[in-house]
ZAMARGU-4260 file (C-alpha; in steps of 0.2 Angstrom, whole numbers, plus 5000, padded with zeros to 4 digits):
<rodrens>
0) 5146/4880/5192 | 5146/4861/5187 | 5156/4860/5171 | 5160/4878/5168 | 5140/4881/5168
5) 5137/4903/5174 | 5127/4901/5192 | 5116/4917/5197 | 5129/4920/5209 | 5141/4924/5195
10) 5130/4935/5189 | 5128/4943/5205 | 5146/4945/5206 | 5149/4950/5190 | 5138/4966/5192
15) 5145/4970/5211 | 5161/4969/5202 | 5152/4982/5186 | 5146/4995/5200 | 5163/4994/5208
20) 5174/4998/5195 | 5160/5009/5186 | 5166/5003/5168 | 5158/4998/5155 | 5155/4981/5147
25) 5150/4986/5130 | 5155/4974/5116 | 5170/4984/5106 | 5164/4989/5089 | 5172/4973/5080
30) 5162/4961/5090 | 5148/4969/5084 | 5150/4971/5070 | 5154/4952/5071 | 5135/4948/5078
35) 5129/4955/5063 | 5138/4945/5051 | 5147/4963/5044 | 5162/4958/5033 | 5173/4975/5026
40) 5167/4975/5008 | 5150/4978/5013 | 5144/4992/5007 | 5136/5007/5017 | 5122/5017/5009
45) 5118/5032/5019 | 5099/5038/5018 | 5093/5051/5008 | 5079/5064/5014 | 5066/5053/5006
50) 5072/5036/5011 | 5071/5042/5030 | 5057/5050/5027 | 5049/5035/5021 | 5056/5028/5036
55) 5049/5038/5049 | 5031/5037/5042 | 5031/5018/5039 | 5038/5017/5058 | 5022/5028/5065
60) 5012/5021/5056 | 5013/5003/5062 | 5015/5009/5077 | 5003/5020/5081 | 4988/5012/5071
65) 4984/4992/5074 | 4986/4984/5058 | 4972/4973/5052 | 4972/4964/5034 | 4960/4956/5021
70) 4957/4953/5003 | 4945/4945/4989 | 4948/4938/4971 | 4938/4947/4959 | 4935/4941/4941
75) 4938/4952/4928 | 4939/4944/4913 | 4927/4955/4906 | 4936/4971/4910 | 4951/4962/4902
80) 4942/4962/4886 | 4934/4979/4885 | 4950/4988/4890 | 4959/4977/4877 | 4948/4985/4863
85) 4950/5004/4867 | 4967/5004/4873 | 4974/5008/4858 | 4961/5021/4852 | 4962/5030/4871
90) 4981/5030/4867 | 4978/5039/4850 | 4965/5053/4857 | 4972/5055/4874 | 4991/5052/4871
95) 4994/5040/4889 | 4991/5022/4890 | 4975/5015/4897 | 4980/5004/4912 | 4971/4996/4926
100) 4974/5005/4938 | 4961/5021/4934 | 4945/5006/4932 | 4950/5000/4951 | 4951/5018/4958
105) 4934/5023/4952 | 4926/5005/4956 | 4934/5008/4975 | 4929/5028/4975 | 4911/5020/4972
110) 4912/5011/4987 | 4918/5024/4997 | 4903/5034/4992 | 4893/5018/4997 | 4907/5017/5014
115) 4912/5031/5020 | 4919/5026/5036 | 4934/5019/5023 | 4936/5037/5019 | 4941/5042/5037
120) 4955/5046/5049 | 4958/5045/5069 | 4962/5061/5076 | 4963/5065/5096 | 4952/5051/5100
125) 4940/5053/5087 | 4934/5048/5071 | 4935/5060/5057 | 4925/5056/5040 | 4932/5065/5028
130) 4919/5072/5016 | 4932/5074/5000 | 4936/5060/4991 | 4956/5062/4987 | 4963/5048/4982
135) 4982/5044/4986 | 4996/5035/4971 | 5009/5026/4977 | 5023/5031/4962 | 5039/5020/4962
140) 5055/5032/4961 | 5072/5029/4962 | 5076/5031/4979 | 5059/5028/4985 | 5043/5030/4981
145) 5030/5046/4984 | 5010/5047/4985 | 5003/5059/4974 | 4985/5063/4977 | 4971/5065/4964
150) 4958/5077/4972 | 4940/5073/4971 | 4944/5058/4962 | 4924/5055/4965 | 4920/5068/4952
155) 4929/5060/4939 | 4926/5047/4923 | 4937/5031/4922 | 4947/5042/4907 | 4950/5060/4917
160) 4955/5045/4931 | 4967/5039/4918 | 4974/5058/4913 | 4974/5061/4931 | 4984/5046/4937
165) 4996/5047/4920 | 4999/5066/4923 | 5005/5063/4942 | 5016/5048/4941 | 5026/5059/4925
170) 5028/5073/4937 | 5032/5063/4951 | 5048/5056/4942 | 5052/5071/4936 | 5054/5078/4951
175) 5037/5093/4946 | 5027/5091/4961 | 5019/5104/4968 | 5016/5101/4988 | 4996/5103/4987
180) 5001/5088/4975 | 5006/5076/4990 | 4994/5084/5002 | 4975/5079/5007 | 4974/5060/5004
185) 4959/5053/5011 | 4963/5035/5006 | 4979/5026/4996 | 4978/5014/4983 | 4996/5004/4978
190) 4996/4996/4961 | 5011/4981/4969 | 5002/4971/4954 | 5012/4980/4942 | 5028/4969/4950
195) 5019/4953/4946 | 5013/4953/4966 | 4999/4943/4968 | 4998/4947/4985 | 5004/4959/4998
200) 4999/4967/5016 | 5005/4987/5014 | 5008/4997/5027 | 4994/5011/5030 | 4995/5029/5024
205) 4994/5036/5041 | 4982/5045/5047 | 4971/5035/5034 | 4960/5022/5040 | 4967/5011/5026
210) 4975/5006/5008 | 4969/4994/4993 | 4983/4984/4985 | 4978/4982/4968 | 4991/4964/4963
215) 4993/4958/4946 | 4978/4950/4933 | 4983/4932/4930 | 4973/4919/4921 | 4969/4905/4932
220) 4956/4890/4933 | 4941/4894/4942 | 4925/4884/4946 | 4909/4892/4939 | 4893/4882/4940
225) 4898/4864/4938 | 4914/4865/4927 | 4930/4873/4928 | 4935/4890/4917 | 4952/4900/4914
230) 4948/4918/4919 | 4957/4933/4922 | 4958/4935/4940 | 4966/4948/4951 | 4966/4949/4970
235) 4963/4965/4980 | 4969/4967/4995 | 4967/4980/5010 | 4977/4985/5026 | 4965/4994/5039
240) 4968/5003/5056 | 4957/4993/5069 | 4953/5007/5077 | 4941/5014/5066 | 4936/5001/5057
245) 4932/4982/5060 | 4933/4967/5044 | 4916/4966/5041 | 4915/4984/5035 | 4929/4981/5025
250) 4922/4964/5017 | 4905/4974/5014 | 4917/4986/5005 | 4929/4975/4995 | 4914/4965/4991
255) 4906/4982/4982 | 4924/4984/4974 | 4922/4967/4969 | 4904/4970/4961 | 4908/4984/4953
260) 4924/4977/4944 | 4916/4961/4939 | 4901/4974/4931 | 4913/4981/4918 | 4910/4975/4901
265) 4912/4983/4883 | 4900/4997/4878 | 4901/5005/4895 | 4905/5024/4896 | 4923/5027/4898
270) 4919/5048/4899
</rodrens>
């Protein structure tokens, strides 16, 4: 064409020419590696089992199941306190730290008794509520990371919570679970806070109907009444499938979440 431009007949011409000959007109390796901007002392890391594990579940995950996403800001400045004077005595009687973590899992188990279409699954066109609360860990590892599940987590206090939650992330890095250990999660909660995240949209434990990203507690300026306060705030953020559930059952449910957190205050049983 005009100025060297490719006309349609080229193209025509080009793939008459393709048929013809039957060759192909694959790019050779270099130029491809080329497109991608590969240089020779990159460095190749091949995956390990858990890596493409990961890999294949993250895939079907998204998709199979239509992400939707929204979170709230909760203000836990009381919780901050209360933990902050038993953390050392818990540490003393029970022998693990006293995070976070365990007082989010049982405020969100609450609301899953108080929701329980968050505590469901899609299988063959249906919606399955699951009746057992087992609540899924995502544990950093090396290579990865892994889900250990807490089994009616419903049925524990804030401390067995905290053994609980201690007991599966030391097993998990020591390479101790035991497969019933990584099996029946109803519902996943990721702790990303412990990164300094302060916000995130994770990927859904599939088949779950959804996760709670628990992000990091920050001291922040925040309007109360009239006048302006620094509070310890943290956001909570969840990932559903919008097949099962819609985002006003999942406000109605972080809200409760919400509620419950902002509830906690010193004197409260922690057994």
């Amino acid at each position: 064409g005009a100025g060297g431009r490719v006309t349609k007949r080229d193209m025509l011409r080009a793939i008459e020419e393709k048929t013809r000959s039957g060759r192909s007109e694959a790019a050779p390796p270099e130029a491809e590696e080329f497109a991608y901007g590969r240089d020779a002392r990159d460095e190749i890391l091949p995956l390990t089992s858990m890596r493409r594990a990961i890999a294949q579940r993250m895939v079907r995950s998204v998709q199979t199941a239509p992400h939707a996403w929204t979170m709230v800001e909760v203000d836990v400045t009381n919780l901050v306190e209360w933990r902050e004077s038993i953390k050392a005595e818990f540490r003393r009687r029970e022998g693990v730290n006293l995070t976070y973590l365990p007082f989010v899992i049982k405020a969100a188990v609450e609301a899953l008794k108080e929701y329980p279409i968050m505590n469901s699954m899609w299988e063959d066109d249906q919606i399955v509520i699951r009746k057992q609360i087992n609540i899924g860990v995502a544990v950093e590892l090396e290579d990865g990371l892994i889900v250990p599940v807490i089994h009616n987590a419903d049925q524990l206090s804030i401390a067995g919570i905290a053994k609980a939650v201690a007991d599966r992330a030391t097993r998990a890095r020591a390479g101790k679970l035991r497969p019933q250990d990584v099996q029946g999660g109803t519902f996943t909660i990721n702790n990303t806070g412990a990164f300094g995240s302060i916000l995130s949209a994770p990927i859904i434990n599939y088949p779950q109907a959804a996760i709670l990203s628990m992000e990091t507690i920050t001291r922040r300026p925040v309007v109360i009444g009239d006048g302006i306060a620094i509070r310890w705030m943290v956001n909570l953020c969840v990932s559903l499938d919008h097949r099962i559930l819609d985002g006003a059952v999942c406000g109605r449910f972080l809200r409760s979440v919400k509620q419950r957190l902002e509830s906690y205050h010193k004197g409260m049983p922690l057994y």
